[in-house]
PyMOL CGO cylinders between C-alpha atoms (Angstrom):
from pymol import cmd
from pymol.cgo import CYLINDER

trace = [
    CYLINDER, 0.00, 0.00, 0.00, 3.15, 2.19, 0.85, 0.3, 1, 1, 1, 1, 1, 1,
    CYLINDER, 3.15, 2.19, 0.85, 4.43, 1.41, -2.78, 0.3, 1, 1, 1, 1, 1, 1,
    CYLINDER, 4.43, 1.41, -2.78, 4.64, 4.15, -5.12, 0.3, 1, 1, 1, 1, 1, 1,
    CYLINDER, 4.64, 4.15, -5.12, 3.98, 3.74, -8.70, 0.3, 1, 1, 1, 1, 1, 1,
    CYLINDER, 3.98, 3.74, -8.70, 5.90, 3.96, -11.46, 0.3, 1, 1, 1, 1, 1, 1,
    CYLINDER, 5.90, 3.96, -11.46, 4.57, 5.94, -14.11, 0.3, 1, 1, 1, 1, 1, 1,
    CYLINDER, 4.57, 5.94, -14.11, 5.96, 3.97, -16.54, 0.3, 1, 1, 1, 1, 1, 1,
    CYLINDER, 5.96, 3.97, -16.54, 3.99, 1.97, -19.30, 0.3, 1, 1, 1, 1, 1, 1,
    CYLINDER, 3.99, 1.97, -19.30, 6.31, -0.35, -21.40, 0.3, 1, 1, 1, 1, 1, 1,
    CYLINDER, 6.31, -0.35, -21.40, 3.51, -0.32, -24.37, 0.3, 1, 1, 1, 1, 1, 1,
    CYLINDER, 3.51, -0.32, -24.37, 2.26, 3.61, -24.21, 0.3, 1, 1, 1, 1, 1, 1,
    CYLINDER, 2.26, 3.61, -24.21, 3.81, 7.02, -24.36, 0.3, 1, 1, 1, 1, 1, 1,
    CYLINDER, 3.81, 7.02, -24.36, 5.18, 6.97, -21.13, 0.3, 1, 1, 1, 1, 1, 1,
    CYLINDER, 5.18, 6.97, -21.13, 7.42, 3.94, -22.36, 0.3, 1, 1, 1, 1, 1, 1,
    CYLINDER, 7.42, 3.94, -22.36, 9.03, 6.39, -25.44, 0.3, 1, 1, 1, 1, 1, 1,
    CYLINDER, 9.03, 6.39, -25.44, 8.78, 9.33, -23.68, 0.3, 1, 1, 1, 1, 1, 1,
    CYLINDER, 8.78, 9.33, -23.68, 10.98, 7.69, -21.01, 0.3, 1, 1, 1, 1, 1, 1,
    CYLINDER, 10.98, 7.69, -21.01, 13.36, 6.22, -23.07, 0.3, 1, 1, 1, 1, 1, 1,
    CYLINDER, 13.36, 6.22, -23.07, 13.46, 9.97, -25.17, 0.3, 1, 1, 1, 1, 1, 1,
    CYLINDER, 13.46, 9.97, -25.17, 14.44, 11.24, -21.58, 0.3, 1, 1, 1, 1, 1, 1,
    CYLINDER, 14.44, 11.24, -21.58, 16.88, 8.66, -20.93, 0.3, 1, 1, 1, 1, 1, 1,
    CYLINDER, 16.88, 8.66, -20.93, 18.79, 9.45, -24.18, 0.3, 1, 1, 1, 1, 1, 1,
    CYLINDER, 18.79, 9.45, -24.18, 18.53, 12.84, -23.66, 0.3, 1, 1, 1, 1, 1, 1,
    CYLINDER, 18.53, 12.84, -23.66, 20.00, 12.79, -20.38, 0.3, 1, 1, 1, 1, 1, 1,
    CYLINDER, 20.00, 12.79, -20.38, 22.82, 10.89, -22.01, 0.3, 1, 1, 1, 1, 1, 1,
    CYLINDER, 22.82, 10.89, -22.01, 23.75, 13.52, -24.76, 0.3, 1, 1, 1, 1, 1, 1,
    CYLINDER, 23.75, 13.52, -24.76, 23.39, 16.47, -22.36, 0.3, 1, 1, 1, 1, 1, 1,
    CYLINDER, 23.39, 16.47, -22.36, 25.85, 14.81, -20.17, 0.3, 1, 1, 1, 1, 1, 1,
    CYLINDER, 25.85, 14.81, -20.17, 23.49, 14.91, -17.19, 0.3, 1, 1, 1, 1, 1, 1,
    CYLINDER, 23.49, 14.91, -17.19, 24.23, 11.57, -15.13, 0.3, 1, 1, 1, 1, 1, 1,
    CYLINDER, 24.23, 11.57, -15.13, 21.92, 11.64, -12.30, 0.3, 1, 1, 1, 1, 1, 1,
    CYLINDER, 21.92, 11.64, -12.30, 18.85, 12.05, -15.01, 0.3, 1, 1, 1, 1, 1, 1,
    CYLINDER, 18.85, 12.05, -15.01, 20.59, 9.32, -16.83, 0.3, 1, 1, 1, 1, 1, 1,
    CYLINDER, 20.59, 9.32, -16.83, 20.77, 7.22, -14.12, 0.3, 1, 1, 1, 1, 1, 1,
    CYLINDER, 20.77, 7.22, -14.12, 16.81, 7.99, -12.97, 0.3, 1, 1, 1, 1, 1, 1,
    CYLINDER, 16.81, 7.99, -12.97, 15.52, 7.45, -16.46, 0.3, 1, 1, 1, 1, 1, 1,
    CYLINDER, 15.52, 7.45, -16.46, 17.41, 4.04, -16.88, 0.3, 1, 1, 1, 1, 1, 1,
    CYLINDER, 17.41, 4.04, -16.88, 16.25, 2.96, -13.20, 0.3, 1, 1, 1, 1, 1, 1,
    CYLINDER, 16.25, 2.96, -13.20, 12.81, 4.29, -14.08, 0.3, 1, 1, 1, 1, 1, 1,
    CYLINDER, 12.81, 4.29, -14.08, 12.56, 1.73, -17.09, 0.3, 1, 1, 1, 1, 1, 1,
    CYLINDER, 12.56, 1.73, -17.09, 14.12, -1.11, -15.60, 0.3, 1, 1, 1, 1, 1, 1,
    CYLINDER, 14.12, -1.11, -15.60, 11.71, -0.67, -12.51, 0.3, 1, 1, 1, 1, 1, 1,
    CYLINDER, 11.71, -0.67, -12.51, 8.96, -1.06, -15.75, 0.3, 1, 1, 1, 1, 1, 1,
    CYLINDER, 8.96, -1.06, -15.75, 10.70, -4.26, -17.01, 0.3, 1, 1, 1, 1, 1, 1,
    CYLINDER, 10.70, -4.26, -17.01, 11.97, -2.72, -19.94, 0.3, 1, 1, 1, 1, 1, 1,
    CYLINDER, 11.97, -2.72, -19.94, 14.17, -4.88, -21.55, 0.3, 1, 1, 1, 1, 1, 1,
    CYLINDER, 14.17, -4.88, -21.55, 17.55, -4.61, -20.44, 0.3, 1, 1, 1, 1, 1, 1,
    CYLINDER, 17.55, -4.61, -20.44, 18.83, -5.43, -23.96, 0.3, 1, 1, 1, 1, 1, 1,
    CYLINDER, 18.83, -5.43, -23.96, 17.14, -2.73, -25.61, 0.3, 1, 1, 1, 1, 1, 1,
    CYLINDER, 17.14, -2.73, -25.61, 18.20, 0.00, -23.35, 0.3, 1, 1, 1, 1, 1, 1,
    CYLINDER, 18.20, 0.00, -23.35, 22.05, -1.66, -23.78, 0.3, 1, 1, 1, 1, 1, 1,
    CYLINDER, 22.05, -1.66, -23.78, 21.05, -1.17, -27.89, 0.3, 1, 1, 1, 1, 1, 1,
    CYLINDER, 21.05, -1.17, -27.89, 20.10, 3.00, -26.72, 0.3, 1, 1, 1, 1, 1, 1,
    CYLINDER, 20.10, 3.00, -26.72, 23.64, 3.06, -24.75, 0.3, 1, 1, 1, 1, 1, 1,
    CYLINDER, 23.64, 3.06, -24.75, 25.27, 1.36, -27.89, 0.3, 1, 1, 1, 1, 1, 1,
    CYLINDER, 25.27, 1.36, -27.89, 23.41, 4.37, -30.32, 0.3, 1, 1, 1, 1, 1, 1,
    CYLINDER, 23.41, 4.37, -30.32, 24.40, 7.52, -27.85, 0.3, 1, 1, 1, 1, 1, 1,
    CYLINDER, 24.40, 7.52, -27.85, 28.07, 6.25, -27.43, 0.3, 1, 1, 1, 1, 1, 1,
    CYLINDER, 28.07, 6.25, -27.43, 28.34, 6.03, -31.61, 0.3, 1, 1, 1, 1, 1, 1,
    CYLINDER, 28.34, 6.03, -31.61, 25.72, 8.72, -32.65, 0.3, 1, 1, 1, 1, 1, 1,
    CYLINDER, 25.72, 8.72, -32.65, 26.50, 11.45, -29.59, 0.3, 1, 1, 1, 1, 1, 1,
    CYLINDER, 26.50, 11.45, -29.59, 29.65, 10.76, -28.09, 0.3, 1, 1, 1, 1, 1, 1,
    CYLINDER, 29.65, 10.76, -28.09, 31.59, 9.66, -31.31, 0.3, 1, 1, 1, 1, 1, 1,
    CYLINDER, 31.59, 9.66, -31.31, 35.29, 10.34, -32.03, 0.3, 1, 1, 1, 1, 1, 1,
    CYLINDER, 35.29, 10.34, -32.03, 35.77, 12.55, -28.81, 0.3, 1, 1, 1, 1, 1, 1,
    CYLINDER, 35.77, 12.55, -28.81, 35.76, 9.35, -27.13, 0.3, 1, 1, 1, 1, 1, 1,
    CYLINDER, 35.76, 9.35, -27.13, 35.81, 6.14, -29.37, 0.3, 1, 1, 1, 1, 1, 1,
    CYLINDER, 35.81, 6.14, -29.37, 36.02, 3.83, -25.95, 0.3, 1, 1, 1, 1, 1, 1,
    CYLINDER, 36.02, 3.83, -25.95, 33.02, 4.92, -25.43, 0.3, 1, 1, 1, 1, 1, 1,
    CYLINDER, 33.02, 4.92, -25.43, 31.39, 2.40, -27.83, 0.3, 1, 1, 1, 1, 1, 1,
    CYLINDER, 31.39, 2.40, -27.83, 33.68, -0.15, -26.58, 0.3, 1, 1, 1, 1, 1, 1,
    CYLINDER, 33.68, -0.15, -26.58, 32.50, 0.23, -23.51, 0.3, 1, 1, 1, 1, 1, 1,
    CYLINDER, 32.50, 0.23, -23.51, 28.61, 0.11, -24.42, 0.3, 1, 1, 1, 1, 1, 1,
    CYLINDER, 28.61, 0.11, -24.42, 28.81, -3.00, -27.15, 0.3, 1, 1, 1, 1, 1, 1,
    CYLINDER, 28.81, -3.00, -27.15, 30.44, -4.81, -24.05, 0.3, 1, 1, 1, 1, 1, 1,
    CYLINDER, 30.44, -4.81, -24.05, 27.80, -3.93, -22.06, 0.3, 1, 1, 1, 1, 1, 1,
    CYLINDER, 27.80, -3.93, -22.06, 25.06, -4.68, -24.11, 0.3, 1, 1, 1, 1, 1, 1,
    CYLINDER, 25.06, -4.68, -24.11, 26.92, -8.27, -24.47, 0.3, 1, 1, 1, 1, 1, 1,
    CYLINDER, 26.92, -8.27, -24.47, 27.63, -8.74, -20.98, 0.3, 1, 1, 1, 1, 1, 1,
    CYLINDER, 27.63, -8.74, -20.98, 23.70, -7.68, -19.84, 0.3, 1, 1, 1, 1, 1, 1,
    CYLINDER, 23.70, -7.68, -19.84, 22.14, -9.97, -22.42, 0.3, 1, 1, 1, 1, 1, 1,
    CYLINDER, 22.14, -9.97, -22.42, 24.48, -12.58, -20.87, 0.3, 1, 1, 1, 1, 1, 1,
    CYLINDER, 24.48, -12.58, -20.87, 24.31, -11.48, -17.14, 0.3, 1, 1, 1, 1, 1, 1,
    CYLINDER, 24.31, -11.48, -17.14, 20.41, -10.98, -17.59, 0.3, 1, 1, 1, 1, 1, 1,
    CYLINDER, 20.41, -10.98, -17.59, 18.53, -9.29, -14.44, 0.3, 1, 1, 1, 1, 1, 1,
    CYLINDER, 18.53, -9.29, -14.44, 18.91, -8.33, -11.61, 0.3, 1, 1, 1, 1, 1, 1,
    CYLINDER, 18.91, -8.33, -11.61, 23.06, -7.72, -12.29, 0.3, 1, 1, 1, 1, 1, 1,
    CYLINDER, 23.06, -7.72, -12.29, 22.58, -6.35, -15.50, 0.3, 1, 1, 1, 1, 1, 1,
    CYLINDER, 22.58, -6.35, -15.50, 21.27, -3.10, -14.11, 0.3, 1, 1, 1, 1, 1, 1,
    CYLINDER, 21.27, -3.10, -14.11, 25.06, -2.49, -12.83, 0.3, 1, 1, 1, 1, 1, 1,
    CYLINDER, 25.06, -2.49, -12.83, 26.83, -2.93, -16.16, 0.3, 1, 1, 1, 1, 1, 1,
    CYLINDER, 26.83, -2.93, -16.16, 23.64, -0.79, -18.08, 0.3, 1, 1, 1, 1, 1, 1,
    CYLINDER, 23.64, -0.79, -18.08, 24.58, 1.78, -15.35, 0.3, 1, 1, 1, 1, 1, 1,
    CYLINDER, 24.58, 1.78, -15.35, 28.49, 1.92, -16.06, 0.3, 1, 1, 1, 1, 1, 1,
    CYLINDER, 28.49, 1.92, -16.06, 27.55, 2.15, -19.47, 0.3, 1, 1, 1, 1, 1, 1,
    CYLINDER, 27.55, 2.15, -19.47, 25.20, 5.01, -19.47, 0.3, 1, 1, 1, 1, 1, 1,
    CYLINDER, 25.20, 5.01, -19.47, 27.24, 6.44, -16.71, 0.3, 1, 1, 1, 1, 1, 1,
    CYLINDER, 27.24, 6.44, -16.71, 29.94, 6.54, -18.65, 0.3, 1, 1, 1, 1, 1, 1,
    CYLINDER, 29.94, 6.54, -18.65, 28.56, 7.76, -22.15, 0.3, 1, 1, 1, 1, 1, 1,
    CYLINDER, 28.56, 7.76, -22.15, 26.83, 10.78, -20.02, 0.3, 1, 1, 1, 1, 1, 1,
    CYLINDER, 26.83, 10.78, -20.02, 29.99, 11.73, -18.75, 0.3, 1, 1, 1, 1, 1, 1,
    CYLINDER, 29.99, 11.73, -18.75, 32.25, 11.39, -22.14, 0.3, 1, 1, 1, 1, 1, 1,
    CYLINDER, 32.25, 11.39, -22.14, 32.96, 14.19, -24.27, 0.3, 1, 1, 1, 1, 1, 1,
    CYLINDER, 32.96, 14.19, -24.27, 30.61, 14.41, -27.38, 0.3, 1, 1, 1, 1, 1, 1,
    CYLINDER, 30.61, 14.41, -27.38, 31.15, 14.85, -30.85, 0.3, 1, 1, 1, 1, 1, 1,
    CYLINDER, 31.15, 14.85, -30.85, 28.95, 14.05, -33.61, 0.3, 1, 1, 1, 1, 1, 1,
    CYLINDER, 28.95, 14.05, -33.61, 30.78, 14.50, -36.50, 0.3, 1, 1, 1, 1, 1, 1,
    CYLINDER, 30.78, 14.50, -36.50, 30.83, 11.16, -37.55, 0.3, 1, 1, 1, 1, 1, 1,
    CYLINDER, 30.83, 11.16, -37.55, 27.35, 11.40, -37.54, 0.3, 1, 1, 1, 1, 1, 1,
    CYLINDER, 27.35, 11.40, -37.54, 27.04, 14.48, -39.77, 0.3, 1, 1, 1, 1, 1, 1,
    CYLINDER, 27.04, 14.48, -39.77, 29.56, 13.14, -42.14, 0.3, 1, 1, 1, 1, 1, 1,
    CYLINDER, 29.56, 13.14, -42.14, 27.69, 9.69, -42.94, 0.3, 1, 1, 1, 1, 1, 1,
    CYLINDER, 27.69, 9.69, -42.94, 24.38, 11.46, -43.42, 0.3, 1, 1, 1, 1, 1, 1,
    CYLINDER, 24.38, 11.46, -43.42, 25.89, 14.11, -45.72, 0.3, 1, 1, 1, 1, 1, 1,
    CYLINDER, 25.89, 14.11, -45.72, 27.52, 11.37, -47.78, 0.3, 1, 1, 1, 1, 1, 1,
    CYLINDER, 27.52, 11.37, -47.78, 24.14, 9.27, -47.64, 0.3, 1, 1, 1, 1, 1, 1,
    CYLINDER, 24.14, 9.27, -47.64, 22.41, 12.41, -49.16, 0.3, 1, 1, 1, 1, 1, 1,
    CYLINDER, 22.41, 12.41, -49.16, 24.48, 12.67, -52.16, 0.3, 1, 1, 1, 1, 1, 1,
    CYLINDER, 24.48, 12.67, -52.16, 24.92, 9.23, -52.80, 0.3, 1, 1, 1, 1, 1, 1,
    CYLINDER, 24.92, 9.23, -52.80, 21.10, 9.29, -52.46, 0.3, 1, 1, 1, 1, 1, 1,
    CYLINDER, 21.10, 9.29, -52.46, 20.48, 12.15, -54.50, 0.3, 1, 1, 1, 1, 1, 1,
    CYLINDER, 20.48, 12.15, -54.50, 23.20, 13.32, -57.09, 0.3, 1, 1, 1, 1, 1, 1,
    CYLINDER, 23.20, 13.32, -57.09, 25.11, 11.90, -59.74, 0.3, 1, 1, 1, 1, 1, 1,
    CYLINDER, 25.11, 11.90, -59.74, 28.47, 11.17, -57.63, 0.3, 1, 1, 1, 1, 1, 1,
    CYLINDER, 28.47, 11.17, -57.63, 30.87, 10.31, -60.87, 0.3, 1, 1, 1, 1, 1, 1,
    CYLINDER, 30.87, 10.31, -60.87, 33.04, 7.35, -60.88, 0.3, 1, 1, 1, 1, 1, 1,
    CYLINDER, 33.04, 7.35, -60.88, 35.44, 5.86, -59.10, 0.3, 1, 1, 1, 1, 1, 1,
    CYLINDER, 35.44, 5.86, -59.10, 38.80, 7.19, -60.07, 0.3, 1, 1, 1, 1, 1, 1,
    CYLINDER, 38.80, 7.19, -60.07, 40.61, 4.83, -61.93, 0.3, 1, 1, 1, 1, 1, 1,
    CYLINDER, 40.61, 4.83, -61.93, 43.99, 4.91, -59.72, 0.3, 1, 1, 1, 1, 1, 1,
    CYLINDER, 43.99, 4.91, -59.72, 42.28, 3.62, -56.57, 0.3, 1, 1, 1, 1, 1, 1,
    CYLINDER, 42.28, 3.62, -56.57, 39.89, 0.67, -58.53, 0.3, 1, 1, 1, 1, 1, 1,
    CYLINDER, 39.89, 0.67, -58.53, 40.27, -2.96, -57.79, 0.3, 1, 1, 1, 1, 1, 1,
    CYLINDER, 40.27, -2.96, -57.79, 42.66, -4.56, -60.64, 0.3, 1, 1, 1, 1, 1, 1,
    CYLINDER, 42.66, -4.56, -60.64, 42.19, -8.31, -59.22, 0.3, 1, 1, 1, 1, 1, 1,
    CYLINDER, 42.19, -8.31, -59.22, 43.00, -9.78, -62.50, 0.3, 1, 1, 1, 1, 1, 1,
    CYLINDER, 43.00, -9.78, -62.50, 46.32, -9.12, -64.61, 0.3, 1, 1, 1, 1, 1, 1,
    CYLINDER, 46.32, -9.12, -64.61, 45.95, -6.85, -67.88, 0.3, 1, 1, 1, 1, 1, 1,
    CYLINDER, 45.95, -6.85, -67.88, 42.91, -4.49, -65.79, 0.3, 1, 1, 1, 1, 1, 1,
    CYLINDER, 42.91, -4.49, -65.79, 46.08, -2.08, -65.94, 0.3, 1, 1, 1, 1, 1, 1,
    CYLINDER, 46.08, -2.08, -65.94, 45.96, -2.19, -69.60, 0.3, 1, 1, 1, 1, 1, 1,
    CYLINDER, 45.96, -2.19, -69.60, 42.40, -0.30, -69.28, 0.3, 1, 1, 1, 1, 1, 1,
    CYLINDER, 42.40, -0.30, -69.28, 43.94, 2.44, -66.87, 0.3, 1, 1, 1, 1, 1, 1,
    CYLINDER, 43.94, 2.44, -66.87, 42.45, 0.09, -63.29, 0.3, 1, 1, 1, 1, 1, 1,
    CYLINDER, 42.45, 0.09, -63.29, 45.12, 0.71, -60.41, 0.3, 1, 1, 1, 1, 1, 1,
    CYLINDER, 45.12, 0.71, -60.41, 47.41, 2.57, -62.35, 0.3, 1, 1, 1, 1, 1, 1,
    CYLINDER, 47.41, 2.57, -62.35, 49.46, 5.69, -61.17, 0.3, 1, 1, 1, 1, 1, 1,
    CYLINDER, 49.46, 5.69, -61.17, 48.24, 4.62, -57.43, 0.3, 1, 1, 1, 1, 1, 1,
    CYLINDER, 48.24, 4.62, -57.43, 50.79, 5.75, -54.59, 0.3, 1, 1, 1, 1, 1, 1,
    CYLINDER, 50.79, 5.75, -54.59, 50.62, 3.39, -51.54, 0.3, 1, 1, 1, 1, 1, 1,
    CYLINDER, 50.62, 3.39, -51.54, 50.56, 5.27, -48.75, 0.3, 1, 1, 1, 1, 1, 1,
    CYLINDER, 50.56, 5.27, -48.75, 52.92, 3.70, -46.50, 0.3, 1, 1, 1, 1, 1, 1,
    CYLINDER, 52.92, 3.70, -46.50, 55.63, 4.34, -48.92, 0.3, 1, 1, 1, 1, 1, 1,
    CYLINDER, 55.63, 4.34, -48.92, 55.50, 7.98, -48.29, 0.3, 1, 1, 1, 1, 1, 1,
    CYLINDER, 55.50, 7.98, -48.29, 56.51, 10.19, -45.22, 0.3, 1, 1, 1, 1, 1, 1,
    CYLINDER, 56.51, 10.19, -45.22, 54.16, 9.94, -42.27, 0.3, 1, 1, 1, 1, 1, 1,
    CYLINDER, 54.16, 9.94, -42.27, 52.29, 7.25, -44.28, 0.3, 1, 1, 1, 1, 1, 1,
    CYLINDER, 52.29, 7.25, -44.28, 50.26, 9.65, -46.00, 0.3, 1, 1, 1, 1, 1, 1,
    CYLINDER, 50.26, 9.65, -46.00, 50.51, 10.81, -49.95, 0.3, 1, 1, 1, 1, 1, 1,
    CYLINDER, 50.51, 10.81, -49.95, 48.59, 13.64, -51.83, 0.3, 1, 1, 1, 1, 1, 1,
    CYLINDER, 48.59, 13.64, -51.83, 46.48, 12.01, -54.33, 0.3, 1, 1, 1, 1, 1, 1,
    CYLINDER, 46.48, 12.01, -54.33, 42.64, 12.23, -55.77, 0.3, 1, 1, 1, 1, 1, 1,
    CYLINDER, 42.64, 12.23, -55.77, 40.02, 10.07, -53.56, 0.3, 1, 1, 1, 1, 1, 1,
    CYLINDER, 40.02, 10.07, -53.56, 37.05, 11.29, -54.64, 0.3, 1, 1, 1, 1, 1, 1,
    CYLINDER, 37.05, 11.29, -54.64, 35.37, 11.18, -57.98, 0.3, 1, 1, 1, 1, 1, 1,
    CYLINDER, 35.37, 11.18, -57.98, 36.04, 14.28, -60.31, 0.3, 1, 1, 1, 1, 1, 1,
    CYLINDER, 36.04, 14.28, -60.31, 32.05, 15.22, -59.47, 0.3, 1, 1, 1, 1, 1, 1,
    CYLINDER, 32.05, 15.22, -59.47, 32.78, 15.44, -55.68, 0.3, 1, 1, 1, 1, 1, 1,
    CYLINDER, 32.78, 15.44, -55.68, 36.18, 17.46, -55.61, 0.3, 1, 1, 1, 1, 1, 1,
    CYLINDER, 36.18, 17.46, -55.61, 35.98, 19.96, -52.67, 0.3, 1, 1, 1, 1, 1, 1,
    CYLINDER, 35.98, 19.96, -52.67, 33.08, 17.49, -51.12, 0.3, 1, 1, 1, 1, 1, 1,
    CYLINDER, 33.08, 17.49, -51.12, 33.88, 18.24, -47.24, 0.3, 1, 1, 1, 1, 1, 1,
    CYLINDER, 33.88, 18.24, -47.24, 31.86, 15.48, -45.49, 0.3, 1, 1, 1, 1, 1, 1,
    CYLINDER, 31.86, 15.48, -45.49, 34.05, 15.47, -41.97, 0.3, 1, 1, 1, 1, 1, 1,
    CYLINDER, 34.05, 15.47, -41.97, 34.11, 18.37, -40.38, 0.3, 1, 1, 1, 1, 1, 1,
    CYLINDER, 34.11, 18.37, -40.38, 36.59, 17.73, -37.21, 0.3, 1, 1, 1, 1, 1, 1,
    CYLINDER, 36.59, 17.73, -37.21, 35.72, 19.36, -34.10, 0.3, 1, 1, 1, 1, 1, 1,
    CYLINDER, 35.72, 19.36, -34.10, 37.30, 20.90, -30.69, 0.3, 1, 1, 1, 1, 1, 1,
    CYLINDER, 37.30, 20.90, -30.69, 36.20, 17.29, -29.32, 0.3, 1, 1, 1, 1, 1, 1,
    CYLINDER, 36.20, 17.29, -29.32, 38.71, 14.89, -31.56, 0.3, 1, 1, 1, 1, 1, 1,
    CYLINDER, 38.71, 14.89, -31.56, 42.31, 14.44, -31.74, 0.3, 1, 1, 1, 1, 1, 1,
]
cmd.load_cgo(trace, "trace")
């Protein structure tokens, strides 16, 4: 009678509205909210694999290159709690969360594989050039395949000047590195 209920309904709004909060929490690097929203749905009987799956997507799509462990850390938690199962695996979803709320962000990767999806999507891209093209089988050179190709390891700091991009995408910036990344 002294219980108080959780307004949490794993089939309603309450359910995505909860899990919206949890996520936010995570990206705005707030960890007692993070913490509450997580203990919230597990009180619910979410399932503790799908909130290890919302870790795994704020570590990659929020947190990003300013702190690559970060995924590290979530994929292994969303292994070890489908493994662990209930009642332990609301420790390791905690250290996970925990630790994505408290990581730097950076969502550049983000930006740059949605900007490349668009124009892949929607404009003529060119081709491939023909110095970086497979030449699996001897006398593709003869048709121009591989040829003129510096390997990069062959050059100072293992990096060389030379055309990636098709001739349509020249200039094409698609990662744009922030304060976050090394």
């Amino acid at each position: 009678m002294g219980k108080k209920k959780t307004m949490f309904d794993k089939s309603g709004d309450s359910h995505y509205d909860n899990i919206s909060a949890f996520i936010k929490s995570m990206r705005g690097s707030d960890p007692d909210a993070t913490v509450f929203y997580l203990a919230r749905a597990l009180e619910g009987g979410e399932d503790p694999v799908f909130l290890a799956r919302r870790i795994v997507i704020a570590a990659s799509e929020d947190v990003g290159l300013a702190n690559p462990n970060a995924l590290v850390v979530a994929t292994s938690a969303m292994q070890a709690s489908s493994n662990v199962g209930m009642p332990e695996a609301r420790i390791i979803l905690a250290e996970a969360a925990l630790y994505v709320a408290l990581s730097k962000k950076s969502n550049c990767a983000y930006l740059a594989i949605d900007k490349a999806l668009e124009d892949v999507r929607t404009k003529d891209t060119g081709e491939i050039p023909m110095h970086i093209r497979n030449a699996p089988a001897s006398g593709m050179s003869q048709f121009g395949y591989g040829v003129g190709y510096k390997y990069p390891h062959d050059f100072p700091n293992h990096q060389v000047e030379q055309q990636y991009l098709p001739d349509k995408m020249l200039g094409t910036k698609y990662f744009i590195k922030d304060e976050t990344v090394d």
